[in-house]
Structures are given as structure tokens and as C-alpha cells.
C-alpha positions in Angstrom: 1.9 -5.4 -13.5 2.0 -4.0 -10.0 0.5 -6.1 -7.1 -0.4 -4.2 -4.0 -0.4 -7.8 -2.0 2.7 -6.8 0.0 0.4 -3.9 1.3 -2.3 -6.8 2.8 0.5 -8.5 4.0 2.2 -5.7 5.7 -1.3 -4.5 7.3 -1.8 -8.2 8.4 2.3 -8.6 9.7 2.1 -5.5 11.5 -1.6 -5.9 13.1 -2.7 -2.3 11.5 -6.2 -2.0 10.2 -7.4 -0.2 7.1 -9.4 2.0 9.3 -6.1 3.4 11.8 -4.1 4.3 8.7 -7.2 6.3 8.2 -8.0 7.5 11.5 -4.9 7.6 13.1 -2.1 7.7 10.4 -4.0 10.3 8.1 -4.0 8.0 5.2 -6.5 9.4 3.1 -9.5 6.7 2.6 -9.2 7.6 -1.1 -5.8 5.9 -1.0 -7.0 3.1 0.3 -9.8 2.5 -2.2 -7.1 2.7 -4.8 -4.7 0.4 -3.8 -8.5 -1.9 -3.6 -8.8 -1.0 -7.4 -5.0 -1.3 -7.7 -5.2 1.7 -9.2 -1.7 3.5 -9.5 -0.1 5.7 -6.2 2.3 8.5 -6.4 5.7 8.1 -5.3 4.7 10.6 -2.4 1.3 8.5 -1.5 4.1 5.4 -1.2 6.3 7.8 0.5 3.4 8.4 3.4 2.5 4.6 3.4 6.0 3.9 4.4 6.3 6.4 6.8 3.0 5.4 8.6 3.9 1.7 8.3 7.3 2.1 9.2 8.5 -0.3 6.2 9.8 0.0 3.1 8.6 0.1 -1.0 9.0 -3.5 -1.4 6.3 -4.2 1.7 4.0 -2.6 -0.2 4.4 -2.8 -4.0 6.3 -5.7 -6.0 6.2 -6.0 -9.9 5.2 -8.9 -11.6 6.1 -9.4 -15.0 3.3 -10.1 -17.9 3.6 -13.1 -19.4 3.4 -11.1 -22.2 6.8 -9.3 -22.1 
């Protein structure tokens, strides 16, 4: 499973709201919603994250393995 918690913890780290990755980074609100839904992201959505949080894939993804597996 993929857990976008490194994304709330980034945001939180960095003191960046929701709404200036929006408004000021050109992160699409749409993006954001997903990540909410932990939907899946494009490697270029993570790409832009990255760039607009000035961090790396691990800061805002991490994989957690089922206990299934």
C-alpha cells in the first residue's frame, strides 16, 4: 500500500500550507484532493511535488507492505 503521510509531514516540517502549493506553487487542487483519497499520482505529479517542496520521493510517498504479502 502507498501512504501519502510523508506528504502531511513534509507540509507540516516545512510550514507550507495546502493552499500555497495551490496558489503559489501551481499545484493543481485536483492533486491535492487525491493524495486526500490516496488516490494514485503520476511519476510527473511527484516530480512537481518535489520540485515545489524542494524534497525528495521518500518525503512524500513510502510503501507499506500488506500483511497480506
Amino acid at each position: 500500500m502507498i501512504s501519502y503521510e510523508p506528504f502531511w509531514n513534509t507540509l507540516e516540517t516545512k510550514g507550507v500550507t495546502t493552499y500555497a502549493l495551490i496558489n503559489k506553487k501551481g499545484i493543481n487542487s485536483n492533486i491535492i484532493n487525491r493524495i486526500k483519497k490516496s488516490a494514485s499520482l503520476t511519476t510527473y505529479t511527484l516530480n512537481n511535488l518535489c520540485k515545489a517542496l524542494d524534497c525528495s520521493i521518500p518525503d512524500i510517498v513510502e510503501y507499506i507492505k500488506d500483511d497480506d504479502e
